[in-house]
KEROZA-295395 format. One record per atom (N, C-alpha, C): y, z, x. Coordinates in steps of 0.02 Angstrom, whole numbers, padded with zeros to 5 digits, always signed. Each point is the difference from the previous one (the first is absolute). Example, Ala and Ser with C-alpha at 12.3 -4.5 7.8 and 13.67 -1.06 7.14 Angstrom:
2
-00284+00390+00660/+00059+00000-00045/+00060+00000+00045/+00053-00036-00018/+00059+00003+00042/+00055+00037-00039/
***
This chain:
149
+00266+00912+00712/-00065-00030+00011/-00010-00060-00046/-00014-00059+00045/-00017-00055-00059/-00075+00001-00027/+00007-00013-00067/-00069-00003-00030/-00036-00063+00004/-00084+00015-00002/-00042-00042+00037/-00048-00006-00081/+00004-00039-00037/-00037-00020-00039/-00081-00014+00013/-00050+00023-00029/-00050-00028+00005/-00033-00034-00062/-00046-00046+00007/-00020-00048-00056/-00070+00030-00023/-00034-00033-00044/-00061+00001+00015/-00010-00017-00084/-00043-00051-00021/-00040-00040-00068/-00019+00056-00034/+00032-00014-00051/-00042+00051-00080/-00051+00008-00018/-00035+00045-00007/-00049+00030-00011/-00018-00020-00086/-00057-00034-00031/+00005+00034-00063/-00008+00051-00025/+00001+00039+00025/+00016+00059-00046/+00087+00022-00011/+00042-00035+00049/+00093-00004-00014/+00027-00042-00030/-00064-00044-00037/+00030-00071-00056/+00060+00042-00051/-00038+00064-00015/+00036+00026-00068/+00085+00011+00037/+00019+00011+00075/+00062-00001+00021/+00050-00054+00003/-00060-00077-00030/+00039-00057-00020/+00028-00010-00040/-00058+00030-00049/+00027+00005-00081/+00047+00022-00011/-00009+00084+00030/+00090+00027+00000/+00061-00030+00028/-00013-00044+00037/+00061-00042+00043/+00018-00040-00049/-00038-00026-00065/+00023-00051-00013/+00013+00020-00071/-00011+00070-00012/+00055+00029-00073/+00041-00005+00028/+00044+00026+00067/+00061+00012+00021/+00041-00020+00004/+00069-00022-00022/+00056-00036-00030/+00005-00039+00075/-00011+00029+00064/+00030-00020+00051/-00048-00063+00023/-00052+00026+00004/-00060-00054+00003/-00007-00064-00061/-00015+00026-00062/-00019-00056-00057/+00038-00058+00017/+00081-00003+00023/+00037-00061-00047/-00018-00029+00077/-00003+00026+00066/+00009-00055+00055/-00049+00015+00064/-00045+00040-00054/-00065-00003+00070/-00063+00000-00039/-00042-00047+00038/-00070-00007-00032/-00066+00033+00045/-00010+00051-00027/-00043+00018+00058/-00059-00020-00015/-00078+00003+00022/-00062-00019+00007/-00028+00031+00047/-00067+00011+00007/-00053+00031+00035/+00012-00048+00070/+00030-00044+00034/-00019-00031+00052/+00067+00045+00048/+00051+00029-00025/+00060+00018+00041/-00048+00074+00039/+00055-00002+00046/-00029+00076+00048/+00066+00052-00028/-00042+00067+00006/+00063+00060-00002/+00036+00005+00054/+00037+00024-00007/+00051+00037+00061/-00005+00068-00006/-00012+00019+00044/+00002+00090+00030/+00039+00026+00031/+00047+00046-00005/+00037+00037+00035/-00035+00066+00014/+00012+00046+00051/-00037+00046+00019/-00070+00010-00053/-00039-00052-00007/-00057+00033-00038/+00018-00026-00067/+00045-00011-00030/+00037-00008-00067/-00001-00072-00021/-00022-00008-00031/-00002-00082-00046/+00082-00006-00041/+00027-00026+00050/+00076-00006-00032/+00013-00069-00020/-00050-00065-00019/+00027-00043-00019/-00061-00047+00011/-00008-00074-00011/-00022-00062+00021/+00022-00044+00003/-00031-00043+00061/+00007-00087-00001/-00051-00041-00019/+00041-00050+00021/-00070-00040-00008/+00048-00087+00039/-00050-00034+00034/+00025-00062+00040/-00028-00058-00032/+00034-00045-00019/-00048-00070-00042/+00011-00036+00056/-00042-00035+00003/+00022-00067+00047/-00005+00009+00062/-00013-00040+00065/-00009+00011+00067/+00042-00033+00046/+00013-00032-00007/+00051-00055+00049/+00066+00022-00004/+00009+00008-00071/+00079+00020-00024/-00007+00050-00053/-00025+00066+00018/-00007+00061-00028/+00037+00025-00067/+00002-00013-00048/+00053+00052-00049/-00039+00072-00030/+00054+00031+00012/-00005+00088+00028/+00027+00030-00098/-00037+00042-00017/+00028+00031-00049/-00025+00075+00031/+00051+00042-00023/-00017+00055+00013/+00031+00068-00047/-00053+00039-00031/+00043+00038-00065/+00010+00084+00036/+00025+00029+00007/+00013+00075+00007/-00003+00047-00072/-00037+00058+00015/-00046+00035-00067/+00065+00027-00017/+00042+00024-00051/+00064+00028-00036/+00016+00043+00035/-00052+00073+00025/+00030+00037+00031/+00009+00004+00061/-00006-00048+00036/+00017-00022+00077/+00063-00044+00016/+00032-00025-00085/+00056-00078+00006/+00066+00048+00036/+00049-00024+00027/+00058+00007+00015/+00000+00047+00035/-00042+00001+00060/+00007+00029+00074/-00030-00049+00031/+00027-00056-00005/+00007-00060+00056/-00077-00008+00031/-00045+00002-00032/-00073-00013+00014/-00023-00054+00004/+00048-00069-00083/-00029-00039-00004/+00013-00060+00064/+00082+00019+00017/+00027-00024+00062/-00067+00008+00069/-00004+00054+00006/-00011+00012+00069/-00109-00034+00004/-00015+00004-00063/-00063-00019+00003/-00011-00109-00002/+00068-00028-00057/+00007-00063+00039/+00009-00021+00060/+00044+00057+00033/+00005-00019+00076/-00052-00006+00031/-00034+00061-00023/-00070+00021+00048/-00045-00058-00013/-00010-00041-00061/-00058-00035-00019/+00021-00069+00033/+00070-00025-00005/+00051-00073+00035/-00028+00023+00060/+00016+00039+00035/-00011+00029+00082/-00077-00034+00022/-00020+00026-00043/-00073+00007+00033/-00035-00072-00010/+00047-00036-00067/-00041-00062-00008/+00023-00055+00051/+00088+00011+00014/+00006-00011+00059/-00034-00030+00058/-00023+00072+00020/-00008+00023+00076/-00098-00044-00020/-00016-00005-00042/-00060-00050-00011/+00005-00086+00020/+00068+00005-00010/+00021-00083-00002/-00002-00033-00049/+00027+00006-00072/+00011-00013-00043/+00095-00007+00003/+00012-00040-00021/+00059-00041+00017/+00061-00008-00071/-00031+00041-00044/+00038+00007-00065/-00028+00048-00056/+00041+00030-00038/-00030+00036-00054/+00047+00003-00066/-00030-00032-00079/+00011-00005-00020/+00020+00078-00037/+00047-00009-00055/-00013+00041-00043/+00022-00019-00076/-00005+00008-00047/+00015-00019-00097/+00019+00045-00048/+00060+00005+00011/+00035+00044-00039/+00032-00006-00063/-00014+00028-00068/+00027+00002-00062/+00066-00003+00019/+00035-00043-00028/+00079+00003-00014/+00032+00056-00019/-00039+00042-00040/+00048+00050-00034/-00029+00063+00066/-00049-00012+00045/-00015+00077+00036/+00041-00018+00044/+00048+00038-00002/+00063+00019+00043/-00018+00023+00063/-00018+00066-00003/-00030+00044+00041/-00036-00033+00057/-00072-00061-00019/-00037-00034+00043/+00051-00041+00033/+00045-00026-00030/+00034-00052+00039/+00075+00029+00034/-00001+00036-00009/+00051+00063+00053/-00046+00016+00047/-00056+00013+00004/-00061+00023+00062/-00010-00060+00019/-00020-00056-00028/-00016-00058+00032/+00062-00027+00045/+00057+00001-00006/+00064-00023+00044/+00004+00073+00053/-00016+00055-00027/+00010+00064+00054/-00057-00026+00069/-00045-00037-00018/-00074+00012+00040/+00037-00085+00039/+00027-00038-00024/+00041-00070+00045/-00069-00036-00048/-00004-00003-00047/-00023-00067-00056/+00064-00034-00028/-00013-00069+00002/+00061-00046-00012/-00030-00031-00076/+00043-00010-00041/-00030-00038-00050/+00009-00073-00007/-00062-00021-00010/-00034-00087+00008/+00033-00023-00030/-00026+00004-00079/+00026-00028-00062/-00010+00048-00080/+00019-00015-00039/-00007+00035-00089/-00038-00057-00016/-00048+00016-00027/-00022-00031-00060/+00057-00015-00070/+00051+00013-00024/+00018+00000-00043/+00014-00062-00034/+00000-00052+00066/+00040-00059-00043/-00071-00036-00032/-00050+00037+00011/-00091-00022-00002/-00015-00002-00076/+00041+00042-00034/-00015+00037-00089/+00035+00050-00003/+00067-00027-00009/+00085+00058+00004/-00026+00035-00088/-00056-00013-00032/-00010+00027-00049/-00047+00052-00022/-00045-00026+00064/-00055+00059+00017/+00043+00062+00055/+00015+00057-00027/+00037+00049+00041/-00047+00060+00008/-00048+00004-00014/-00055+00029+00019/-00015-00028+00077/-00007-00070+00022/-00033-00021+00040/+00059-00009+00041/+00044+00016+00003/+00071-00016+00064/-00014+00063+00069/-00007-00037+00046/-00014+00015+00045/+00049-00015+00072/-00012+00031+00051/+00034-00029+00070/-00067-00005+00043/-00012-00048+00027/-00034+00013+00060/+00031+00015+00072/+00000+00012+00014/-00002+00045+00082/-00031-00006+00055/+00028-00001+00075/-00046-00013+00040/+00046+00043+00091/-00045-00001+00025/+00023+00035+00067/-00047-00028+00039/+00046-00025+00046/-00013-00039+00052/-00024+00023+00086/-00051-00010+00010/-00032+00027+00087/+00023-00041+00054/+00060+00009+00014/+00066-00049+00050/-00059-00005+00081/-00049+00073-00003/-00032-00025+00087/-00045-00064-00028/-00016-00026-00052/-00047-00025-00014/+00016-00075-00025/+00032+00005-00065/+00053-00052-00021/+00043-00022+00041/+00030+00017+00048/+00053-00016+00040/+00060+00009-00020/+00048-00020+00054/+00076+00022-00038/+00041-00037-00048/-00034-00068-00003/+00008-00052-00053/+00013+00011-00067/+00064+00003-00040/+00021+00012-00055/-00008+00075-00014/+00009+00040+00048/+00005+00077-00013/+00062+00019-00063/-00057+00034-00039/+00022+00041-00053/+00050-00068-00052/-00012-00044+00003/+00008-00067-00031/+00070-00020+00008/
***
């Protein structure tokens, strides 16, 4: 059975579930969360959040809560969120990945995100701030023009 994510905006009274996201080794170094992202629900279950900046050309962060990581959730809920932004008519979606999170950028190439460019050659001294950006492309929309670059 494939799983069907549902969304829905934070409540304040689940701010304090930010806070905890952002003691968490997995969250602090490469996700910033804030009161504007929505949860994700699995049967009833708050297993994670997003959140979308930007409208034209969307960039997607999305964190999974510790005890939900590595049963392929964070995969199947980018699909679900690309899918749907998709099927809206949105024609690209970014994503910004820490250099050193492995993990995001193994999911980001699993989900067909291509990487743009590194920041590195930007401040090869600032290594805090080294980054990839990322992007996946809506071929019914974009056209077939320079597919997958």
């Amino acid at each position: 059975m494939t799983e069907k994510f549902e969304f829905r905006k934070i409540r304040p009274e689940e701010y304090e579930l930010i806070e905890k996201m952002q003691q968490d080794e997995g969250f602090n170094k490469y996700f910033v969360p804030d009161n504007k992202m929505d949860l994700v629900l699995l049967n009833g279950n708050i297993i994670g959040v997003f959140y979308l900046s930007g409208s034209y050309t969307p960039e997607l962060q999305i964190g999974i809560l510790p005890e939900y990581r590595n049963k392929g959730y964070a995969v199947k809920l980018t699909e679900q969120i690309v899918g749907e932004l998709f099927s809206e008519g949105i024609s690209q979606v970014n994503l910004k990945i820490h250099k050193d999170n492995k993990a995001s950028l193994n999911l980001a190439k699993k989900c067909g995100f291509h990487i743009d460019w590194e920041n590195e050659e930007l401040n090869p001294e600032n290594k805090e701030d080294m980054y990839y950006t990322l992007y996946k492309r809506n071929y019914m929309v974009y056209g077939n023009k320079n597919r997958g670059r």
